[in-house]
N, C-alpha and C positions, 0 to 999 in steps of 0.2 A: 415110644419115640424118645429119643435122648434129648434133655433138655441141658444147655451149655450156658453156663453164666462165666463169662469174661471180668476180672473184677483190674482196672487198671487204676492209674491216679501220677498223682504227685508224691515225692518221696516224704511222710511225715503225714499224711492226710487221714492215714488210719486203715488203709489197705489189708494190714494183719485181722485188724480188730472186724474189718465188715466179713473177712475169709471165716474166723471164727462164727460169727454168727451162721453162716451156711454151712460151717460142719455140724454146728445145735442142728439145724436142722434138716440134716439128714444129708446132705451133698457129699459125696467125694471131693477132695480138696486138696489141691497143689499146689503150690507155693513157688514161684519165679520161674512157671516152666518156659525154658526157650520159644521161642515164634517158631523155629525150625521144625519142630518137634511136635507141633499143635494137630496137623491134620494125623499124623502116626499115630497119637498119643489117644483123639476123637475115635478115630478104626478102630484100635484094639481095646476101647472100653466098649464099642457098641458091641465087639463080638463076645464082650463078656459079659455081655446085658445089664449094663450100666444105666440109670436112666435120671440120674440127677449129678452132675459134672460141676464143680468151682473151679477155676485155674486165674493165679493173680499172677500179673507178668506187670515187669517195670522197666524203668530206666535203665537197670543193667545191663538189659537186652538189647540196649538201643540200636545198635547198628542194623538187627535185624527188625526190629517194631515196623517200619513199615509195609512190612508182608501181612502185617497182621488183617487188615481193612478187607483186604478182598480174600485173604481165607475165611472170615464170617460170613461175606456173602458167599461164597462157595458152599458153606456146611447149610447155610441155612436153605439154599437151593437145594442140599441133598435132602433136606429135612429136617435139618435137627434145627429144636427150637434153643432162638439163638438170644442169649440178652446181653447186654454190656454197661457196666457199671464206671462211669471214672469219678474218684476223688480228688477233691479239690479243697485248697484252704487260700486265704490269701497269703500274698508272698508276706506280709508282717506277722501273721501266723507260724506261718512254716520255720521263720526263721528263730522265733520263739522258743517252740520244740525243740529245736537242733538245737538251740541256747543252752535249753533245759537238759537233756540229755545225756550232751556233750558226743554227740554222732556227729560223723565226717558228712557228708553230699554224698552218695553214692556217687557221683560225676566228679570228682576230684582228678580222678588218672583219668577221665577223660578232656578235664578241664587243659589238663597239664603236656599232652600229647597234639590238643588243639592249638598253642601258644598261649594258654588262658594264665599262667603261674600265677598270678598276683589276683586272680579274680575274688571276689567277696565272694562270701556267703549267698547272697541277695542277687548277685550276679549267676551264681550257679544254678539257685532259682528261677531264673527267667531262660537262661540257657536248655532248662529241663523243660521248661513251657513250649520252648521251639522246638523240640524234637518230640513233644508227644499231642501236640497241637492236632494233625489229623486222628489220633485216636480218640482224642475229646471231642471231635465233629460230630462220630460215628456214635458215641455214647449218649446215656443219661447222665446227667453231672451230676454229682453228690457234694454239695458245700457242708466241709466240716467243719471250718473254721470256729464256731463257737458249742460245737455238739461234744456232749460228753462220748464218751463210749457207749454205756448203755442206749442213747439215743440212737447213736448209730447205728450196732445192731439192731436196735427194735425198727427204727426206719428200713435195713435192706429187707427185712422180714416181711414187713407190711408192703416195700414196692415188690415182692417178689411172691407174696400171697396172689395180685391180682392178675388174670389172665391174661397169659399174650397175645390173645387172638383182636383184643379190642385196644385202645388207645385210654391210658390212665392220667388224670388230669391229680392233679396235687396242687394243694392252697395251701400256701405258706403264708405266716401272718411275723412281721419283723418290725425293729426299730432301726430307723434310720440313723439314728446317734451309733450306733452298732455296725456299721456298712452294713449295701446295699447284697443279698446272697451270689454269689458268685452260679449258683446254679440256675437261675431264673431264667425261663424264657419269654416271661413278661413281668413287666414291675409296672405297679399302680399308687402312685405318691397318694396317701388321703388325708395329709395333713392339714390340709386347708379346713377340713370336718370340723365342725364343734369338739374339744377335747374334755372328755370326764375328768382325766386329771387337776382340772381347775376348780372342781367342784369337791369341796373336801369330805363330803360321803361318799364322794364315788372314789377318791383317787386311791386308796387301797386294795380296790376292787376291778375286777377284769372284764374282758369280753362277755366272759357266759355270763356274767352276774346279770339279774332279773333289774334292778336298779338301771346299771349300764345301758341291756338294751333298749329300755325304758327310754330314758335322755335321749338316747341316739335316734329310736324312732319317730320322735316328736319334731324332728328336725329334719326340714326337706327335701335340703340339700345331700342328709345321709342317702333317702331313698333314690335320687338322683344318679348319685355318684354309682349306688346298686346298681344297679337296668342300664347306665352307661358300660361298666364293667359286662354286664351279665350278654348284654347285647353284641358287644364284641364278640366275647369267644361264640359265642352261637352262630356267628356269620363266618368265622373263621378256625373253627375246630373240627367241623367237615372235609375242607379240602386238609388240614392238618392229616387227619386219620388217614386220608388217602394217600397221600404222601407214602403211607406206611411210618408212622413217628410213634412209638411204643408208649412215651411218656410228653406231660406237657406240664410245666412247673411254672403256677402262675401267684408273685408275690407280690402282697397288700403290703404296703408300709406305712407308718404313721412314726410319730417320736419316739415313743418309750416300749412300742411293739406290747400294750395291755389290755389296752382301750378300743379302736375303732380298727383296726387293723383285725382283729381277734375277732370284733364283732360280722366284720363283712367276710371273714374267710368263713366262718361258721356259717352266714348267710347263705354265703355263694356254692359252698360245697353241697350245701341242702338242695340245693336250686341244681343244682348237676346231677344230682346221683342217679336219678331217674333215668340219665342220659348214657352217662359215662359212668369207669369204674371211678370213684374218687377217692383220695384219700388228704390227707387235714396235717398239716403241721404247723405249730408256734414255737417259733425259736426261742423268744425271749420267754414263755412262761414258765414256771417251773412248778410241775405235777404234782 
């Protein structure tokens, strides 16, 4: 059975960088192929007995991107298993990169054809938001905004290790001083928590540390806050699955994204795995 990973996003998000990682491992991989082109292109790798597909498609496409939504459900009604990846950064990211760079908006000649001449940078940006808005409905978001590349790749690897056949739950642990993940499809503020930070043997020290959890468990209101979280998705990750929702991206936030944040994703994730496939990310720590 052909498996078809769609890899979409934002122009600057790192679209190149996630393709690479899926040619490491093992995909076939194409690079801006037209929407026109997608079911043609599906046929004649099935008959050449293809059975692991990349194809990154963007903005450039735009006039045709919204054929894209119901060719997926199409391919995947014929079988082929179907996943879709979008990247995303914030618009003060993106504009960053381009800063950095010194790259145009791929949307320039379309800014320019729309009446847009004089539009920012930052305007092109939100402008690309509106026209890829239903593709990002259809997708799993990917927030790159503060992920190196290696991260990146090592994240599409690991959402792409776990089976399609069941619903994968991902705990992301974040600082709030940092924005809020653009990819999240629940956020849980814990800051009101007791903070180790304050305590100067712990504030060096993280989630996993034996100290840390220590502090935190002594405190009531940590395991409260637990079993409120845990007890949500338990009530609501069933009808989720049924739905048919591939992915569910559920983010802890506290200040400094080290402390308590790190500590209840490591909790919570333990507390799933029995259940769901899961996987664990900390943005703010560094490995």
């Amino acid at each position: 059975m052909l498996e078809l990973i769609l890899i979409t996003g934002m122009s600057g998000s790192g679209k190149s960088v996630a393709l690479r990682a899926l040619e490491d491992a093992g995909y076939y991989c194409v690079d801006n192929l037209p929407p026109e082109l997608l079911l043609e292109f599906v046929r004649l790798e099935s008959q050449h007995g293809a059975r692991r597909v990349a194809i990154a498609m963007d903005v450039r496409s735009a006039t045709s991107l919204p054929l894209v939504p119901s060719q997926l459900r199409g391919l995947a009604a014929q079988g082929v298993n179907v996943r879709s990846l979008f990247l995303d950064a914030t618009t003060e990211t993106l504009v960053h990169r381009f800063s950095e760079t010194r790259r145009s908006h791929p949307l320039s000649h379309l800014a320019r054809e729309a009446g847009r001449e004089q539009q920012r940078l930052v305007e092109a940006i939100e402008f690309e938001r509106e026209l890829l808005a239903d593709l990002r409905e259809e997708a799993h978001v990917i927030d790159t905004s503060v992920m190196r590349a290696a991260q990146l790749q090592a994240h599409v690897k690991d959402l792409l290790s776990a089976p399609l056949s069941q619903l994968t739950l991902v705990f992301e642990s974040f600082a709030y001083k940092r924005g809020i993940p653009v990819d999240a499809d629940y956020v849980f503020d814990v800051r009101m928590l007791p903070n180790p930070y304050y305590e100067p043997q712990l504030r060096d020290l993280t989630g996993f540390d034996e100290p840390v959890v220590r502090y935190l468990e002594r405190d009531p209101q940590v395991a409260d806050m637990h079993a409120h979280i845990e007890g949500f998705l338990n009530r609501w990750l069933e009808p989720l699955a049924r739905n048919h929702r591939s992915y569910v991206t559920v983010a802890i936030g506290c200040t400094g994204g080290q402390h308590r944040s790190v500590y209840l994703v490591e909790r919570l994730a333990k507390a799933f795995a029995g259940k769901w496939t899961t996987l664990k990310r900390h943005r703010e720590v560094v490995y």
